[in-house]
N, C-alpha and C positions, 0 to 999 in steps of 0.2 A: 724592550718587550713589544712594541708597537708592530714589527714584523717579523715578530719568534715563528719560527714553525706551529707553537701550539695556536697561538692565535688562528694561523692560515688553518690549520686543520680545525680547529671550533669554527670557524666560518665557513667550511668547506661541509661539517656534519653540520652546521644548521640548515643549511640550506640541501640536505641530503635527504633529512628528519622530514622536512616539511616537504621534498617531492614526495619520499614512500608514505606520510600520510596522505595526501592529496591522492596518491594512485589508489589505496586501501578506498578510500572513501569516492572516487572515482568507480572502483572494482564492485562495491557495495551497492549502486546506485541503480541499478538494472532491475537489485532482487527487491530495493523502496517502492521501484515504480510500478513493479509488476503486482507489487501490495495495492497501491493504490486503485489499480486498473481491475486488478480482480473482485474489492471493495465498491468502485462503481457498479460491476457487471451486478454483483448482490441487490444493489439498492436500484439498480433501473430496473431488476428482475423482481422485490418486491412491490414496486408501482406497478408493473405490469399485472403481477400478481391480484393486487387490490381493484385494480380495472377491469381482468378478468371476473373475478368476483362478483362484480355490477352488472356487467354484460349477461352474465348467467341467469341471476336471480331478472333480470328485464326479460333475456328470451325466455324463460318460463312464463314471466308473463303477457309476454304477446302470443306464446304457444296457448295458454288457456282464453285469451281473449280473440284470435283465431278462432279455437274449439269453439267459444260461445257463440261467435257468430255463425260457425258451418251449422250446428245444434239449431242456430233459432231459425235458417234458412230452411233448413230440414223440415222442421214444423212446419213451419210457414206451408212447405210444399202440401204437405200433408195435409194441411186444416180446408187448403184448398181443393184437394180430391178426396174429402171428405162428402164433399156437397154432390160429387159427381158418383159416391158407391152406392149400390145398389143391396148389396148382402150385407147384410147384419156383422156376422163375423169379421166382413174388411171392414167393417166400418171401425168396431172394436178394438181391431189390431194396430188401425192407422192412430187411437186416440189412444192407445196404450205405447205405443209409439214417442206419439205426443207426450202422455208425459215422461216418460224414461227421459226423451229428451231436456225437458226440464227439470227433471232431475238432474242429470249430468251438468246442466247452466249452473244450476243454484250450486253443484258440489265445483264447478270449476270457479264461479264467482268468489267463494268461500278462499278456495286456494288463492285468487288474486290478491281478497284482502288483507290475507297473512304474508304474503309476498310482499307486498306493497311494505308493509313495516321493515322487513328483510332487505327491501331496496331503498329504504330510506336513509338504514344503518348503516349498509354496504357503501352509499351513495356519499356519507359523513367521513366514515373510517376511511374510504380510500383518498377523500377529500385531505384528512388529515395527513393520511400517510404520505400523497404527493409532495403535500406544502412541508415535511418535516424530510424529504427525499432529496426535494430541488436544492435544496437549501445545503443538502451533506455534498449534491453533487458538485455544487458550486465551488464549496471549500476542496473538495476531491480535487478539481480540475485545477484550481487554483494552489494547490501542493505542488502538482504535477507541473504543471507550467514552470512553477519555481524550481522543482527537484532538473528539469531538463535543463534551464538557463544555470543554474550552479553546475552541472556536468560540464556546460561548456567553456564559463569559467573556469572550471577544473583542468581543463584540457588545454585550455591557454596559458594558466600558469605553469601547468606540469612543461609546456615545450618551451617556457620563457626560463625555466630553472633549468632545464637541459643544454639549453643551447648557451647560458652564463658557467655552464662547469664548469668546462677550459680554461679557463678564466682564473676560478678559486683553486686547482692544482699545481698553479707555478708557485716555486721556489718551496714546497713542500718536499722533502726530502725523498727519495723514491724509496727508502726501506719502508719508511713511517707510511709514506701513499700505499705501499702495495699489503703492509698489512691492515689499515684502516680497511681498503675495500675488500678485504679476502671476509674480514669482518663483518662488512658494510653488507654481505652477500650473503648473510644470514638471518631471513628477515624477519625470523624471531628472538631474534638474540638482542635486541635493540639499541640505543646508541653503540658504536664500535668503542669511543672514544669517554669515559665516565670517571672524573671526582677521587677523590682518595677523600673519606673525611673520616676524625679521629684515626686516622691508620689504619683503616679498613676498606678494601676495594669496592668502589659506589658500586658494581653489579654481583659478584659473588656475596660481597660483605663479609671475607672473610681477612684476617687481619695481615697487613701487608709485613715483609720483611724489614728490617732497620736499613737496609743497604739500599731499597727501594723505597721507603719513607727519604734517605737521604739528600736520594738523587731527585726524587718530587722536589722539595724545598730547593733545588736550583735549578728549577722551572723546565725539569726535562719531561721527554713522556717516555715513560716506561710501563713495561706489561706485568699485570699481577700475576705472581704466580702459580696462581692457582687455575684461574680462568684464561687467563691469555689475553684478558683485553685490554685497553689501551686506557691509559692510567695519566691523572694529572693535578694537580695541587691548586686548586681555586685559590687558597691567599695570593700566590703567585700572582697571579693576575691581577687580584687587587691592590699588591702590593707595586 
């Protein structure tokens, strides 16, 4: 039994099994990364996000601290042609002026100092949210790295199991060869070649003939007939 046919053909489908999984998860590998890549765009775009957030609440307040200062220069001007009016009325409009303008200080000051909390908080949370971002992205890239070196792994083994086929289809019988691959070429039907146990076909499961139980137990392969696929008797082997 060391070089029966079924042997060559279980060695021929294991090494068959283990290309079209490698290609399946080869095939897979595009739509993992493109997870991963879409997952960082997310979390650089929440940093961003929380950055943005600080920079707002700051230009607001350099917009109000601007205003305070154009407000106090305004006065300023004003207090000094004060001294140069002569009419009563400009005089009054320059000092009502005057304070509107301080007015407007105190109501901008007011907004700073509520700001100022708002950019303290902003200044914390996006603080936080970087240090919990850098940290996702790192593990991200380092997926990613790995998902791309197993691709290539993948693609080494797949053309090292390719180019050893010729190899495993000598002295395999050409009817058993060309049905195994007509099998082999449907690649949801999975293994071509499967089991008989209790007398039932390992992929139908449905219960084998006595004529085809007989012929298992002298270590041949035969096709169930129900399903068509390629049938074999594990004691055999061990026996």
């Amino acid at each position: 039994m060391s070089d029966s046919p079924l042997k060559r053909l279980l060695k021929l489908q294991e090494a068959d099994m283990r290309q079209r999984d490698m290609e399946t998860r080869l095939e897979n590998l595009p739509k993992e990364m493109q997870r991963l890549l879409a997952r960082r765009d997310e979390v650089m775009a929440s940093t961003a996000a929380a950055a943005a957030r600080f920079r707002a609440v700051k230009q607001k307040i350099q917009k109000d601290e601007a205003l305070i200062a154009e407000l106090n220069a305004a006065s300023d001007k004003l207090r000094q042609q004060t001294t140069m009016v002569k009419k009563n009325n400009e005089y009054q409009a320059m000092l009502a002026s005057i304070e509107l303008n301080k007015k407007k200080v105190s109501e901008a000051e007011d907004r700073i100092l509520l700001a100022a909390d708002e950019l303290e908080a902003a200044g914390k949370a996006g603080a936080r949210i970087k240090f919990a971002n850098d940290a996702e992205l790192k593990n991200l890239k380092a997926e990613f790295d790995e998902l791309f070196a197993f691709s290539k792994t993948l693609k080494e083994e797949i053309a090292r199991l390719r180019e050893g086929r010729p190899a495993l289809l000598e002295n395999i019988p050409p009817a058993l060869l060309s049905a195994y691959e007509a099998l082999l070429r449907n690649q949801k039907g999975g293994p071509p070649l499967v089991p008989a146990v209790d007398e039932n076909c390992g992929h139908c499961q449905l219960k084998i003939t006595a004529q085809t139980a007989v012929a298992l137990k002298r270590g041949e392969v035969v096709f169930c007939g129900n399903c068509q696929y390629m049938l074999y008797d594990p004691q055999v082997l061990e026996g």
